[in-house]
Backbone of each chain as ProteinMPNN parsed JSONL, in Angstrom:
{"seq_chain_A": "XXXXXXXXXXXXXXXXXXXXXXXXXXXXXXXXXXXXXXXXXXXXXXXXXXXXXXXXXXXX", "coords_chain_A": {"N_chain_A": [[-14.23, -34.514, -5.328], [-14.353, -33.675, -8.394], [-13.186, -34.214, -12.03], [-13.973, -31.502, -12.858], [-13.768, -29.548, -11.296], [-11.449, -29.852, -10.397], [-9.8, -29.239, -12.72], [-10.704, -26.312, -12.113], [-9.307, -25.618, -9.706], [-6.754, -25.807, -10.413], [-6.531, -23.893, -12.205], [-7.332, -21.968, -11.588], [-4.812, -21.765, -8.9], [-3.013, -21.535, -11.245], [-3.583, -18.994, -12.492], [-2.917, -17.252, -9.554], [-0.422, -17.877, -9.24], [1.091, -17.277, -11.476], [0.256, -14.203, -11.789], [1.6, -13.731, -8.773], [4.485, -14.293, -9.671], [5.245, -12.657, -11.46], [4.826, -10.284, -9.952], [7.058, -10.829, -8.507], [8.968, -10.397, -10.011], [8.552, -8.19, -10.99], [9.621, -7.079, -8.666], [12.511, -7.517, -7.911], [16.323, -6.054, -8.004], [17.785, -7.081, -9.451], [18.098, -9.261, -12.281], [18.626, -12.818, -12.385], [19.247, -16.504, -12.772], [18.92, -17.568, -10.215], [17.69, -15.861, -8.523], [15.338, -16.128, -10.341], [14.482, -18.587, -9.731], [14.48, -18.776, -7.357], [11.897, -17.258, -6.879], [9.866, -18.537, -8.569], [9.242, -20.662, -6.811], [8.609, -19.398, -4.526], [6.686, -18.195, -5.124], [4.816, -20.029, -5.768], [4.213, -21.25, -3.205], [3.065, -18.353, -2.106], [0.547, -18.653, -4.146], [-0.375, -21.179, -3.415], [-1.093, -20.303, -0.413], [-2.474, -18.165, -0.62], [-4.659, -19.198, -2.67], [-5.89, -20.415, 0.143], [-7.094, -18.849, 1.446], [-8.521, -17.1, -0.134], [-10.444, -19.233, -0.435], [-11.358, -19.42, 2.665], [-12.282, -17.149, 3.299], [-13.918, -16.834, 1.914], [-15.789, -19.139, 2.198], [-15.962, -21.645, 0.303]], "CA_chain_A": [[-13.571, -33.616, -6.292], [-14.328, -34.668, -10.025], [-12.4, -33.462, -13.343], [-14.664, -30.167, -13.535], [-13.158, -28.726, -10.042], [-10.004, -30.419, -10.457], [-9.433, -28.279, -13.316], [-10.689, -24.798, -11.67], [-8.025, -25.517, -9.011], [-5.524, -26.062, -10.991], [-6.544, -22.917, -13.036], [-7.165, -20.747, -9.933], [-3.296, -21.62, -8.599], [-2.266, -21.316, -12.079], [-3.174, -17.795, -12.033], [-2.155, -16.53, -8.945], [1.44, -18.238, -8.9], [1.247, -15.908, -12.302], [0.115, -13.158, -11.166], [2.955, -13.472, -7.605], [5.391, -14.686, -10.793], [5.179, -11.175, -12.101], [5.378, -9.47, -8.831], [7.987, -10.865, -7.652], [9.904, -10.312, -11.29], [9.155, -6.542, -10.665], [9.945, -5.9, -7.601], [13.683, -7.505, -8.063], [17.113, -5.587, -8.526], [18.508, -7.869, -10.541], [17.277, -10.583, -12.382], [19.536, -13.718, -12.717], [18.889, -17.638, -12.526], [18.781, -17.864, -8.916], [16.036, -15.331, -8.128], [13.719, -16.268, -10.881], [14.442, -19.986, -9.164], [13.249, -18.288, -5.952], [10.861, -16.564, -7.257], [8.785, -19.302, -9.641], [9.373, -21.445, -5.551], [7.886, -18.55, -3.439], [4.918, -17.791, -5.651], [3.675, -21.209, -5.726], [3.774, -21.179, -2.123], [1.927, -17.533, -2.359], [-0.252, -19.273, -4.793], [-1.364, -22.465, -2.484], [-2.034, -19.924, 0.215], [-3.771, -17.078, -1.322], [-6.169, -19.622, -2.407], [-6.363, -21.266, 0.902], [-7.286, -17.339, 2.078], [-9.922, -16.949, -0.846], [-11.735, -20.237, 0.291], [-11.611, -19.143, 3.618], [-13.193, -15.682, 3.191], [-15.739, -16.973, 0.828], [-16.63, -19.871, 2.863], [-16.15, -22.325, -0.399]], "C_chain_A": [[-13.558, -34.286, -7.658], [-13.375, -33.293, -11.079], [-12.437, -31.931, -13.455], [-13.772, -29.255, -12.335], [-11.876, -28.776, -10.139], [-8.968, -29.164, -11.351], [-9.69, -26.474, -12.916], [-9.808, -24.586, -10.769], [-7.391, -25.431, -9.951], [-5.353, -24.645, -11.836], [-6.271, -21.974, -11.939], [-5.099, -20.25, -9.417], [-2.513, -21.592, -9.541], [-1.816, -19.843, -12.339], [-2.784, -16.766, -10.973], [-0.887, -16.501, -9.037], [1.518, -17.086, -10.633], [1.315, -14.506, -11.918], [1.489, -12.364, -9.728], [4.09, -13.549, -8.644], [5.643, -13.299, -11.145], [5.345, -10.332, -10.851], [6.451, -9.408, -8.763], [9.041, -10.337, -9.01], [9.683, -8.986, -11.532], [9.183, -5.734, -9.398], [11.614, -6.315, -7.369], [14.599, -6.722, -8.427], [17.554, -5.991, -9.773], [17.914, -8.828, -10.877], [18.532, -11.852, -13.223], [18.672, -15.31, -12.521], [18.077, -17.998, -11.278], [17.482, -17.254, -8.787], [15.11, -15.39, -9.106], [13.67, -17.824, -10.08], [13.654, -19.889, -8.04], [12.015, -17.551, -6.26], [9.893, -17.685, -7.584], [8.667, -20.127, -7.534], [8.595, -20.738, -5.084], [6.223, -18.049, -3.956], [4.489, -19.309, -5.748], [3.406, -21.419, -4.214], [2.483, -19.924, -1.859], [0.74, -18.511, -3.143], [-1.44, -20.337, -3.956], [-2.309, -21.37, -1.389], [-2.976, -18.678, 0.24], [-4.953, -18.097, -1.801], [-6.79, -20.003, -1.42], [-7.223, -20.064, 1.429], [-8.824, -17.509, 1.243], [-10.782, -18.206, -0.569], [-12.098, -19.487, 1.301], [-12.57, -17.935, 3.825], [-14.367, -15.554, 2.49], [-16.86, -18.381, 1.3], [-16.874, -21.272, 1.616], [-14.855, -23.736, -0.208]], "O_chain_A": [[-12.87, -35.262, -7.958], [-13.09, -32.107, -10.912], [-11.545, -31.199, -13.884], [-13.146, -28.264, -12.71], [-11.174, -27.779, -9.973], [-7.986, -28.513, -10.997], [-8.982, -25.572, -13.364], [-9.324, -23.455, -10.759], [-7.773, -24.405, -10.514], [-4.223, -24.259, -12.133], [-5.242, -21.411, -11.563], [-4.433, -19.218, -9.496], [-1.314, -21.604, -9.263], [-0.681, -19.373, -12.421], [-2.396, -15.639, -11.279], [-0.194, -15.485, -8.967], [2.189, -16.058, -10.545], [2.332, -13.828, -11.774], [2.015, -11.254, -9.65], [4.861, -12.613, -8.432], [6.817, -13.037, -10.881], [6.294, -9.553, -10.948], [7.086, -8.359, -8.873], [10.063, -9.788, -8.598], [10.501, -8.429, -12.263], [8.964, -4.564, -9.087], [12.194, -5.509, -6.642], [14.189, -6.2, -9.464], [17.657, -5.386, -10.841], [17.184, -9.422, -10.084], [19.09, -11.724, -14.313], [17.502, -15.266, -12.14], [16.968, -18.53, -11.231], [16.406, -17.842, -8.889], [14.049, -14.792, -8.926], [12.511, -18.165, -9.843], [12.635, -20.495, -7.71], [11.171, -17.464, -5.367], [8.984, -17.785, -6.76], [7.549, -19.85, -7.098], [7.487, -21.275, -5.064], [5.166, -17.727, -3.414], [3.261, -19.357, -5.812], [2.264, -21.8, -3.958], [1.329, -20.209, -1.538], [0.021, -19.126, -2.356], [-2.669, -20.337, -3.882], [-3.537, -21.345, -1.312], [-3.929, -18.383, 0.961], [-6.098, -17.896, -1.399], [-8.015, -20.102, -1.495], [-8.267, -20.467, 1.941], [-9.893, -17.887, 1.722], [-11.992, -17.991, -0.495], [-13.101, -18.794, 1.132], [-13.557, -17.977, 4.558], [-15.306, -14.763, 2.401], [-18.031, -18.623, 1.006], [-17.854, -21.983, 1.841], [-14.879, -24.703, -0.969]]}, "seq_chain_B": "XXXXXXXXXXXXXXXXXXXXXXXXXXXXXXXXXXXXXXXXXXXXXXXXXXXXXXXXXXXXXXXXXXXXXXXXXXXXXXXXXXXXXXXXXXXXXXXXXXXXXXXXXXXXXXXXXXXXXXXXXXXXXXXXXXXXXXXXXXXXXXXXXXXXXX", "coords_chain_B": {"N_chain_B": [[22.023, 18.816, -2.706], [19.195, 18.694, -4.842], [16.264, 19.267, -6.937], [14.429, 16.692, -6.151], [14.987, 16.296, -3.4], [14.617, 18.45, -2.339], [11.895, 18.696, -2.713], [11.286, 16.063, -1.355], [11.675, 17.329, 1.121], [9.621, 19.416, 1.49], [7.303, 17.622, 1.663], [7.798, 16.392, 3.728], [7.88, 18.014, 5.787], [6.063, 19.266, 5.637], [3.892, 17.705, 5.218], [4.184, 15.213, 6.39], [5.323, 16.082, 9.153], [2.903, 18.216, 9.941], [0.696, 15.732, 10.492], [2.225, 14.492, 12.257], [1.893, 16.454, 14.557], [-1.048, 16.048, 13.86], [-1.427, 13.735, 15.43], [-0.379, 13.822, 17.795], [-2.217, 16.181, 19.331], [-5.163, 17.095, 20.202], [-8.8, 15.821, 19.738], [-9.702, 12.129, 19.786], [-10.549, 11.284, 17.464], [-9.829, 12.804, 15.368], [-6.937, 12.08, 15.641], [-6.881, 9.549, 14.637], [-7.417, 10.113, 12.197], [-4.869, 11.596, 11.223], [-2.735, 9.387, 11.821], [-3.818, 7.845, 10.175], [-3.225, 9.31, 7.816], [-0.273, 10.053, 7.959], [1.479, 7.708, 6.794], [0.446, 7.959, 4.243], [1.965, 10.463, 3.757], [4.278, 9.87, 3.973], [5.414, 8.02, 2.384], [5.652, 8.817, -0.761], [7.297, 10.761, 0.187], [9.698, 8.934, 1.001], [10.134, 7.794, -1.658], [10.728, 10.336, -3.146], [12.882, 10.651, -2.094], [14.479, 8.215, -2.743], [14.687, 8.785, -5.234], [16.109, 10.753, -5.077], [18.837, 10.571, -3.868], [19.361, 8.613, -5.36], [19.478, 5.917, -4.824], [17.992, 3.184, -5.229], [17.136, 1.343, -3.595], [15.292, 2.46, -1.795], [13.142, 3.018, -2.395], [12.128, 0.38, -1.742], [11.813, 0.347, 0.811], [9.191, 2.081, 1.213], [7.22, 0.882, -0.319], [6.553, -1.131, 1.567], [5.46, 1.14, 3.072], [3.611, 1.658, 1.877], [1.942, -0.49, 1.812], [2.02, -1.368, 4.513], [0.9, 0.627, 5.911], [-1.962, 1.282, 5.273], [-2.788, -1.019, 6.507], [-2.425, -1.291, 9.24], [-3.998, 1.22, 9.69], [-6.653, -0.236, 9.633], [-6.526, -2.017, 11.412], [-6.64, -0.278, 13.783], [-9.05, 1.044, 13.008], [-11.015, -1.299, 13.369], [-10.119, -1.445, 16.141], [-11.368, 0.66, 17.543], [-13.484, 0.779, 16.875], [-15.712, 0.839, 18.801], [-15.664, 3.413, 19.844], [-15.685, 5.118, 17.556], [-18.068, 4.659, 16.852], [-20.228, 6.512, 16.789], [-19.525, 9.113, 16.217], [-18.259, 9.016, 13.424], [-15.362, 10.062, 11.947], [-14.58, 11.492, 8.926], [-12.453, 12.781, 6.939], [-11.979, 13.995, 3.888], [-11.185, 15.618, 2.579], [-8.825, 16.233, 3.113], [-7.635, 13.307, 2.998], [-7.959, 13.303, 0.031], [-6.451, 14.937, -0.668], [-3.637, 13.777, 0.133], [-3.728, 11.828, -1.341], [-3.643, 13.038, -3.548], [-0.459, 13.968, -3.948], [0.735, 11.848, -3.812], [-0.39, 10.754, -6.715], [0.754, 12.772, -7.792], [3.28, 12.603, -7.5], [4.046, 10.01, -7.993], [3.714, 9.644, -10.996], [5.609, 11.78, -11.602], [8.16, 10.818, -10.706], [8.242, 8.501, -12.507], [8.132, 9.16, -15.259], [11.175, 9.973, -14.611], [12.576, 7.671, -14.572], [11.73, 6.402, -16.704], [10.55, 4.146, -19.098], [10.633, 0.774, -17.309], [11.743, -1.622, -15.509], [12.008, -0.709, -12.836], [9.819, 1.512, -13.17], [7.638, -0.556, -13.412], [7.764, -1.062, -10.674], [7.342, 1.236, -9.628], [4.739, 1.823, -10.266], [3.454, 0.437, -9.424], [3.789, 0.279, -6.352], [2.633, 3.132, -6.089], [0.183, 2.463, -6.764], [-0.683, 0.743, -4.801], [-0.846, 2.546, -2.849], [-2.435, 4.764, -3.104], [-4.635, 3.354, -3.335], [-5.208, 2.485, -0.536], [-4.627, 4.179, 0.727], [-7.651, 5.658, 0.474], [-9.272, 3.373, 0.941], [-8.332, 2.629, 3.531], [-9.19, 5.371, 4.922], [-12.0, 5.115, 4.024], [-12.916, 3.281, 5.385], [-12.148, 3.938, 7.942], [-14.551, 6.468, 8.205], [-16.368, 4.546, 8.888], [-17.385, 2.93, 6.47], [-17.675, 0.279, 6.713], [-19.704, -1.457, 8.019], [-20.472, -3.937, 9.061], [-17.722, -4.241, 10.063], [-18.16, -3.652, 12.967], [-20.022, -5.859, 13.479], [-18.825, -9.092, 16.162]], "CA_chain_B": [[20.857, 19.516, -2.779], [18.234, 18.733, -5.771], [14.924, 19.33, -6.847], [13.707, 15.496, -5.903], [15.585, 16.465, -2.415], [14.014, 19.727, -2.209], [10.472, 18.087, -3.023], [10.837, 15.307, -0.679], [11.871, 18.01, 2.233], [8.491, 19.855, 1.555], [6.642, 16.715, 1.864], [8.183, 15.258, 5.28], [7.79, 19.137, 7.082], [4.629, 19.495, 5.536], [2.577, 16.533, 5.471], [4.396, 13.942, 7.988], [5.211, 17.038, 10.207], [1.797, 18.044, 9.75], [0.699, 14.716, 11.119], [2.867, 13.986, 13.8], [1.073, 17.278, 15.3], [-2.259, 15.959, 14.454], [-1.198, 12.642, 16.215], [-0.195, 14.267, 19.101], [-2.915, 16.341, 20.055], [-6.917, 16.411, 19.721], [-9.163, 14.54, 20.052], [-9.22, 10.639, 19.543], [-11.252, 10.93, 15.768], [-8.668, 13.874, 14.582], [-5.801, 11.241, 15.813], [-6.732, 8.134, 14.12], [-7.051, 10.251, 10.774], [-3.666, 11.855, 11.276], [-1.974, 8.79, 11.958], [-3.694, 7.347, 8.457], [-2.876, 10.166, 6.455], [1.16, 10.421, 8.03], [2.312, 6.839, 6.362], [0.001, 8.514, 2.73], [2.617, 11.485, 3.366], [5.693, 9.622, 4.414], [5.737, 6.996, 1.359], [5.751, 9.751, -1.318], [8.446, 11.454, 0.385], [10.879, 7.974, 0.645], [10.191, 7.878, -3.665], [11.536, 11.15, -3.557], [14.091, 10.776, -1.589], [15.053, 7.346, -3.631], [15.567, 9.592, -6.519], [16.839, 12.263, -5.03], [20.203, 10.085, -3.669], [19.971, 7.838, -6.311], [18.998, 4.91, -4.038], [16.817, 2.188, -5.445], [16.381, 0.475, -2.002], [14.247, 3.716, -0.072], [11.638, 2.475, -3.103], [11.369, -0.61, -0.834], [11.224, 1.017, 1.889], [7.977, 3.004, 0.478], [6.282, -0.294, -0.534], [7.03, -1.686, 3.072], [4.738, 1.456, 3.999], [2.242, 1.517, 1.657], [1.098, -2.149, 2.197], [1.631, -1.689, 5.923], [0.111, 1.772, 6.322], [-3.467, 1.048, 5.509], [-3.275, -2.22, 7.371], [-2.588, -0.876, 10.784], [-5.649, 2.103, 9.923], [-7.854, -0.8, 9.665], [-6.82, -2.234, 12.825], [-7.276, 0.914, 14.569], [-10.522, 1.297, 12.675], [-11.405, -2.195, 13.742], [-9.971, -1.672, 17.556], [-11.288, 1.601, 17.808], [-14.969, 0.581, 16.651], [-16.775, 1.602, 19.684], [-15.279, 4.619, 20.221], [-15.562, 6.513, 16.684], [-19.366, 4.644, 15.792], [-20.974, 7.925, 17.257], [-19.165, 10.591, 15.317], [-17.112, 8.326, 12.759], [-14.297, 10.775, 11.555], [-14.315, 11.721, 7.614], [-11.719, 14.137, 6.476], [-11.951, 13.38, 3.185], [-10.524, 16.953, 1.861], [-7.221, 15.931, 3.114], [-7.52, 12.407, 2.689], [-7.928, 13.824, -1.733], [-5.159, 16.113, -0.868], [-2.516, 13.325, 0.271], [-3.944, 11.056, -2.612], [-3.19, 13.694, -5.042], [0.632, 14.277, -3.597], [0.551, 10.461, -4.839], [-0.594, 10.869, -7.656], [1.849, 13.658, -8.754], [4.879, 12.439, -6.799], [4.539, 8.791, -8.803], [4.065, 10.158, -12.066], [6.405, 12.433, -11.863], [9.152, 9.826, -10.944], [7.986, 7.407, -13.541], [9.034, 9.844, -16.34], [12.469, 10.388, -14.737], [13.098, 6.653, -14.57], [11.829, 5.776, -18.134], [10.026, 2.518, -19.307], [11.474, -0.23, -17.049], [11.035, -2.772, -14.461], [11.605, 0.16, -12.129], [8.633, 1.995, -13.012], [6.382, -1.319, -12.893], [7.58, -1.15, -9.463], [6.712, 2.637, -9.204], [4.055, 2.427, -10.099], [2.938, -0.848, -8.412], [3.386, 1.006, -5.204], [1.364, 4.035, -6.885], [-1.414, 1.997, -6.846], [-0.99, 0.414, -2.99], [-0.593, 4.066, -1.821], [-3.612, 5.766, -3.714], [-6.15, 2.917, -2.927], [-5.077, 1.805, 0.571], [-5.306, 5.016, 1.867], [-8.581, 5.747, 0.208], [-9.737, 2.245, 1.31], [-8.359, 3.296, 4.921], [-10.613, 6.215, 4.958], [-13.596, 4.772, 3.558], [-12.994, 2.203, 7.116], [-12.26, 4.613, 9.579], [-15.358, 6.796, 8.502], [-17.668, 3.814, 9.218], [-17.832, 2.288, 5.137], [-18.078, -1.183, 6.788], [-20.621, -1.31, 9.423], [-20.523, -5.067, 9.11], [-17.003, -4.816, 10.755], [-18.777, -3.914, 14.588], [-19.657, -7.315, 14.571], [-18.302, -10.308, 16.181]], "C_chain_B": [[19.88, 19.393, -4.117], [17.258, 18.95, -5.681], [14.308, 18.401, -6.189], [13.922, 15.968, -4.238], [14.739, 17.194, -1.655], [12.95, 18.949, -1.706], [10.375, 17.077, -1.442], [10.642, 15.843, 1.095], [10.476, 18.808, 2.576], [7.478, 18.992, 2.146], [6.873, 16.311, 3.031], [7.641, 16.575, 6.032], [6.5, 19.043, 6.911], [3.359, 18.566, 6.433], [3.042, 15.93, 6.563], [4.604, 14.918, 9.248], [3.833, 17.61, 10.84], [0.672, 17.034, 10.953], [1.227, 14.422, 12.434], [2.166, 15.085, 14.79], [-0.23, 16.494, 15.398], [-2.459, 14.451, 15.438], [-1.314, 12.549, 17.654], [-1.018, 14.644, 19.706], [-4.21, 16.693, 19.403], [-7.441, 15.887, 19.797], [-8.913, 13.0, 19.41], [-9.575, 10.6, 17.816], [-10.113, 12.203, 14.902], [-7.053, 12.966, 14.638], [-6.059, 10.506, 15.192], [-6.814, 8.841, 12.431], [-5.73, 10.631, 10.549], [-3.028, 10.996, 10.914], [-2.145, 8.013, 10.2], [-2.814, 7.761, 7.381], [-0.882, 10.45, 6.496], [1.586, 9.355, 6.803], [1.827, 7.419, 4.472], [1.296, 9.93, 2.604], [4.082, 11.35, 3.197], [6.205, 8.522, 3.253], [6.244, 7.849, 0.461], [7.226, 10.573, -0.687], [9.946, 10.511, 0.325], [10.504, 8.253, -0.631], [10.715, 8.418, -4.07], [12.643, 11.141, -3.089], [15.528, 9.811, -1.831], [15.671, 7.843, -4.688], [16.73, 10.395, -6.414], [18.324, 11.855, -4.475], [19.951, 9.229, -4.513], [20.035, 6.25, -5.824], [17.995, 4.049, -4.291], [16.135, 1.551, -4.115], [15.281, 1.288, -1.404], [13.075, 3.026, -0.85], [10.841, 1.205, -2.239], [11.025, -0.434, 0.26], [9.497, 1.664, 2.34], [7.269, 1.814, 0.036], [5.905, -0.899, 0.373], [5.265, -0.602, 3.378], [3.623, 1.483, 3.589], [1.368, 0.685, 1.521], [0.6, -1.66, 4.01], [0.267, -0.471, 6.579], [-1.645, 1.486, 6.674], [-4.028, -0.18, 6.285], [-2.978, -1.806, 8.865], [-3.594, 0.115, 11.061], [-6.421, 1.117, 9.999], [-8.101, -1.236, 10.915], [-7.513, -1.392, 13.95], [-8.639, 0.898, 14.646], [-11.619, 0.026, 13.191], [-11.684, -2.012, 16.007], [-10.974, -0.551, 18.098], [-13.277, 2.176, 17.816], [-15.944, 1.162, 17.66], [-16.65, 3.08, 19.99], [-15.583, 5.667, 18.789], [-17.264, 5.753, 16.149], [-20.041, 6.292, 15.998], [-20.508, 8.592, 16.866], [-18.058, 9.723, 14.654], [-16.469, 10.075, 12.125], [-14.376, 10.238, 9.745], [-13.646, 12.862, 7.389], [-11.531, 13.64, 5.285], [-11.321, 14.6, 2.154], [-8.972, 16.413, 1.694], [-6.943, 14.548, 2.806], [-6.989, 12.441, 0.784], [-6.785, 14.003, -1.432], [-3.802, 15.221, -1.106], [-2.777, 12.323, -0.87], [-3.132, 11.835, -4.115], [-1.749, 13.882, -4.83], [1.002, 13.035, -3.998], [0.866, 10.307, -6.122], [0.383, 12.229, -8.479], [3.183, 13.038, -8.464], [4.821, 10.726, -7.791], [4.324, 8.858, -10.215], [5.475, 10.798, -12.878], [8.169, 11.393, -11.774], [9.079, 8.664, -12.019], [8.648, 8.034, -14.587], [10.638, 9.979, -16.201], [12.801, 9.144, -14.991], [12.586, 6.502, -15.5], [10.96, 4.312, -18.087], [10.716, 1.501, -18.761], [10.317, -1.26, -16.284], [10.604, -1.806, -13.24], [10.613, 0.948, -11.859], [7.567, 1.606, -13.237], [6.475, -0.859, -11.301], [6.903, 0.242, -9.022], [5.278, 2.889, -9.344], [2.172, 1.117, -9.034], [2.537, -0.31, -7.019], [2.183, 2.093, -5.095], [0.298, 3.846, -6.239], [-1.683, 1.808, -5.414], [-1.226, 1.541, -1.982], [-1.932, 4.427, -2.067], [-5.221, 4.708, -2.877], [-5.935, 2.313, -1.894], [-5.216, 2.841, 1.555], [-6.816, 5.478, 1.498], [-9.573, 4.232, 0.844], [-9.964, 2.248, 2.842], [-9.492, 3.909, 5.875], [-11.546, 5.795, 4.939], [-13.679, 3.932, 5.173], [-13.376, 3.103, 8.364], [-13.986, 5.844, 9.018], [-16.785, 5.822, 8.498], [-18.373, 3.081, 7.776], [-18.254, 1.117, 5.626], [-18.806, -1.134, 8.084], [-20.722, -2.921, 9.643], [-19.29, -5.547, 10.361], [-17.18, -5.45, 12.296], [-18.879, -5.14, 15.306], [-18.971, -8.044, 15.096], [-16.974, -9.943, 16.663]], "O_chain_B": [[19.855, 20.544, -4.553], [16.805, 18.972, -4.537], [13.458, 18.874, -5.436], [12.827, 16.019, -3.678], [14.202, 16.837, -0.606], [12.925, 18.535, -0.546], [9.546, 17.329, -0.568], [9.984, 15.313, 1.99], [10.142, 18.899, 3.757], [6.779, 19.44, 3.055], [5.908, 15.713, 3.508], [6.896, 16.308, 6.975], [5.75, 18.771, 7.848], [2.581, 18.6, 7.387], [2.46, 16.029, 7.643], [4.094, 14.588, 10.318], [3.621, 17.514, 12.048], [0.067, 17.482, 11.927], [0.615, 14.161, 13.469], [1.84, 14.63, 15.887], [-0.686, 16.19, 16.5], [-3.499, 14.18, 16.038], [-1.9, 11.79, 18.427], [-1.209, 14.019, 20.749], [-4.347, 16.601, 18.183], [-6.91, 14.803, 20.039], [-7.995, 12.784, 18.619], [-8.893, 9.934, 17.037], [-9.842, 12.093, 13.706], [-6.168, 13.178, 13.809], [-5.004, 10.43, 14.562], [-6.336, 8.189, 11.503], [-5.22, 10.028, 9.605], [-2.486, 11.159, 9.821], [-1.28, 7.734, 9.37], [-2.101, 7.205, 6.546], [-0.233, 10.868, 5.536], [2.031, 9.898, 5.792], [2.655, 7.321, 3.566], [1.543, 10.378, 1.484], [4.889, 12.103, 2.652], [7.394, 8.202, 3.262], [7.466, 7.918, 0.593], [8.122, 10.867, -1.478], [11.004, 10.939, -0.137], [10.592, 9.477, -0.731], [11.369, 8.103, -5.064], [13.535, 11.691, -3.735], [16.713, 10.009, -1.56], [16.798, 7.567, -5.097], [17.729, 10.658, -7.083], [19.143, 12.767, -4.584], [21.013, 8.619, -4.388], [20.662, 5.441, -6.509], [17.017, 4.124, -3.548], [14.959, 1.366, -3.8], [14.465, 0.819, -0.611], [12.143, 2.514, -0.229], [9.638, 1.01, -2.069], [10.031, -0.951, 0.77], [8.894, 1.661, 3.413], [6.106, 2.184, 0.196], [4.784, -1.387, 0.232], [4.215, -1.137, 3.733], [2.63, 1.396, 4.31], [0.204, 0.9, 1.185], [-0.502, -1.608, 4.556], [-0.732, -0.608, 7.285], [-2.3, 1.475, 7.717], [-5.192, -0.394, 6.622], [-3.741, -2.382, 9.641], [-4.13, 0.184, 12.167], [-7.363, 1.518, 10.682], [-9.148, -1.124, 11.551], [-8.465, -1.627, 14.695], [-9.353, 0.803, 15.644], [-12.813, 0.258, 13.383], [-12.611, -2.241, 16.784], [-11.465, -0.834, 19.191], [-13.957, 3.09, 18.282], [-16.875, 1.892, 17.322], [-17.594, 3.778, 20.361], [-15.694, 6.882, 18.957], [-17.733, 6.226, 15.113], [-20.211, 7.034, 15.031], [-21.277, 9.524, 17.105], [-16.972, 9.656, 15.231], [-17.208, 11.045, 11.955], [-14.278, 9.081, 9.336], [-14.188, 13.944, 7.617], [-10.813, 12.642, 5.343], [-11.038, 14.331, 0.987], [-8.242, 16.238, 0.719], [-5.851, 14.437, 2.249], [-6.018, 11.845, 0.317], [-5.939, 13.238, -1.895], [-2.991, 15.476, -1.997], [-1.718, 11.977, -1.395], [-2.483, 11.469, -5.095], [-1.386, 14.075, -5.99], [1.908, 13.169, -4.821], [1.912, 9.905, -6.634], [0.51, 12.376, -9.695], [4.086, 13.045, -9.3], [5.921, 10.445, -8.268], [4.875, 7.914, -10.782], [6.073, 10.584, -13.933], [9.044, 11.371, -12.64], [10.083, 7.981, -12.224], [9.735, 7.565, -14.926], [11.375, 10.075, -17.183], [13.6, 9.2, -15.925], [13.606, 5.879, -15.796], [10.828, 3.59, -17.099], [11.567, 1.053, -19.529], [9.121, -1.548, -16.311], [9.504, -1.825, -12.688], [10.314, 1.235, -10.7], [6.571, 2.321, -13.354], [5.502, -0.382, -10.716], [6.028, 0.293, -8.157], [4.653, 3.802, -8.804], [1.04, 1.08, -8.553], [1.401, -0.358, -6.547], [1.179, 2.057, -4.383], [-0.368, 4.546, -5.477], [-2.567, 2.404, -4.799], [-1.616, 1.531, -0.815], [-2.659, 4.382, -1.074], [-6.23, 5.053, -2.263], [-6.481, 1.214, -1.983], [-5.656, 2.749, 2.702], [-7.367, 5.755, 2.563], [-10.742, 4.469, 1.15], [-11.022, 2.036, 3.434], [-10.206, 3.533, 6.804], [-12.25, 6.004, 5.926], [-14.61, 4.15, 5.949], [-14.242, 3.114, 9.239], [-14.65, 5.874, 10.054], [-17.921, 6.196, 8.207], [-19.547, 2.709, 7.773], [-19.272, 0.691, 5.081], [-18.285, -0.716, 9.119], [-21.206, -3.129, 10.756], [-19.391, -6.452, 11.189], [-16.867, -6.521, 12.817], [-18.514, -5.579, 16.396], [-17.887, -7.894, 14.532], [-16.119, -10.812, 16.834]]}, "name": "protein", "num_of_chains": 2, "seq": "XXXXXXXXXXXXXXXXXXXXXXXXXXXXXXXXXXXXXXXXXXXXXXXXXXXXXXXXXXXXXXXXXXXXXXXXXXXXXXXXXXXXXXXXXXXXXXXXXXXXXXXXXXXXXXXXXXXXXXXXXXXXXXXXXXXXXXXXXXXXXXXXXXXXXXXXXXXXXXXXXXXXXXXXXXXXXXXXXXXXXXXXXXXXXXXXXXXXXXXXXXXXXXXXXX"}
């Protein structure tokens, strides 16, 4: 894994945990401390394994 | 008693009533579209029925089905592979039809609720409804011939 990949990960799980970041921030009632706390937490988990999914399905 | 009320009462006799008949009886390729097209008739009707008591939660309810909906047609469409390759099942009249009941029924609530977060979510679902049962369809009449394998 050199610099060049290093950085497309890092981009890749930058934009999904965005992308779940925004989900999850409209599909809430309310929006307070706590659930953006859970929120920014649960999309980086989404994040790790939505990419682990898109490797998997693309075979990369 | 309201209009949204009204609306959503048309929609459950109609369409999911509708459905639950064609579920019941017919053959096996008239059943597996039925059962697609009930959860395309039964989402649309929770939305309305969110409005129509004033209930933000049924909206989740209705997201619940329009994720799950098209993922249990695929299974079908997956399990069901040997049985519908020889006359795959396209109803694609009614498949439009419950698309377009969609497409009016999340519009039409978007305007009552106004520019919010609420009608990202409305229309978030919108979208999961319109192209999951269209996606559905395209499965169960044989779009992926790749699935057969393996």
């Amino acid at each position: 894994m050199n610099a060049r990949t290093t950085l497309l990960a890092s981009a890749e799980l930058l934009g999904w945990w965005a992308a779940l970041a925004v989900l999850w921030l409209v599909f809430i009632s309310t929006v307070d401390t706590l659930e953006l706390a859970v929120g920014a937490g649960v999309a980086c988990l989404g994040a790790l394994a939505a990419r682990a999914a898109r490797r998997a399905v693309t075979g990369r | 008693m309201n209009g949204w009320i009204l609306a959503a009462a048309v929609v459950l006799g109609g369409g999911v009533g509708a459905t639950v008949w064609g579920v019941a009886t017919g053959p096996l390729r008239r059943r597996v579209v039925a059962q697609n097209l009930c959860t395309a008739f039964a989402c649309p009707a929770l939305l309305l029925l969110s409005q129509g008591y004033d209930r933000p939660s049924y909206v989740d309810l209705a997201l619940v089905l329009a994720l799950l909906g098209p993922v249990g047609t695929l299974v079908f469409a997956r399990l069901l592979a040997d049985e519908l390759a020889a006359d795959p099942p396209s109803a694609w009249g009614l498949t439009y039809a419950a698309a377009a009941v969609g497409a009016v029924v999340v519009p039409a609530l978007c305007v009552a609720t106004g520019p919010s977060r609420a009608m990202a979510k409305l229309l978030v679902v919108g979208a999961l409804l319109i192209g999951g049962n269209l996606l559905a369809s395209r499965a169960l009449s044989g779009a992926f011939p790749e699935v057969r394998r393996g």
